[in-house]
C-alpha positions as CSV (number, residue, x, y, z in Angstrom):
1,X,127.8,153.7,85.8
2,X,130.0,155.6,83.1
3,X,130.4,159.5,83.2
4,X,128.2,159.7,80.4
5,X,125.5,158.1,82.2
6,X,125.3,160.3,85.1
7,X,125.6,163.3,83.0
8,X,122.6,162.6,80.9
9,X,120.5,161.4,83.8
10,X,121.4,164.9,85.6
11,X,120.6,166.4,81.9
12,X,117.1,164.7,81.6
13,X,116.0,165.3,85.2
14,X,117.0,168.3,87.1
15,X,118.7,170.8,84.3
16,X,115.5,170.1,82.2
17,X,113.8,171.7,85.4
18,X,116.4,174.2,86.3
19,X,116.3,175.4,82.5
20,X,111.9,175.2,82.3
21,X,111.8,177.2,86.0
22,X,114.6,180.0,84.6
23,X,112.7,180.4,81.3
24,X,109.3,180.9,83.1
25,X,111.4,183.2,85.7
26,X,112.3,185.5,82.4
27,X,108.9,185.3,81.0
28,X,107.3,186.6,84.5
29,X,109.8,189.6,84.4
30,X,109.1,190.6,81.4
31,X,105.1,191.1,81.9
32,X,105.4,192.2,85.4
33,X,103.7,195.8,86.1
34,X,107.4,198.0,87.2
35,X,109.2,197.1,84.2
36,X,106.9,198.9,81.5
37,X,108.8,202.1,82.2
38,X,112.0,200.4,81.5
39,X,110.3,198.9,78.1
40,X,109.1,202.0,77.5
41,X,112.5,203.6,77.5
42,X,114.2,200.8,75.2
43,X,111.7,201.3,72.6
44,X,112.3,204.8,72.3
45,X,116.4,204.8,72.5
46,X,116.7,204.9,68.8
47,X,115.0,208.0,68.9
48,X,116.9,209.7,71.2
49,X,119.2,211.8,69.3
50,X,116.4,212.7,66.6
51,X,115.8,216.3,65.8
52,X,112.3,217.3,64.4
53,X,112.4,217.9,61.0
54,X,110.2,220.8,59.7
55,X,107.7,219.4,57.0
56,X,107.1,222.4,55.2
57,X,110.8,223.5,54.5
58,X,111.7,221.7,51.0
59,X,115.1,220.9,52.6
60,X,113.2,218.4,54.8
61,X,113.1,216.4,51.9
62,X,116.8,216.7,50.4
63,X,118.9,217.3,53.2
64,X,121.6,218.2,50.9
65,X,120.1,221.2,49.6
66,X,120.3,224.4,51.5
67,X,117.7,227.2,51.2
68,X,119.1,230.7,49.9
């Protein structure tokens, strides 16, 4: 039996189920109960450094322009 043989055979039977039980593993993680907080705070990362922009100034729209 060649190299290439045993490889594939390895390939086929127990990496295909190494690969399938790692991928479920991920998917389980992901939905489990303790990591919404940690969701939570990589949704809102981009937001981090955001200041609040007051709708009613007319600079709000034209950051450029300065009131007088």
């Amino acid at each position: 039996m060649s190299t290439y043989d045993q490889l594939r055979h390895f390939a086929d039977s127990w990496m295909l189920i190494a690969m399938f039980l790692f991928f479920a593993g991920v998917c389980i993680r992901a939905y489990l109960p303790r990591m919404r907080e940690a969701h939570a705070e990589a949704a809102s990362v981009v937001f981090r450094n955001e200041e609040p922009v007051d709708a009613a100034s007319p600079a709000a729209d034209h950051p450029e322009r300065q009131e007088p």
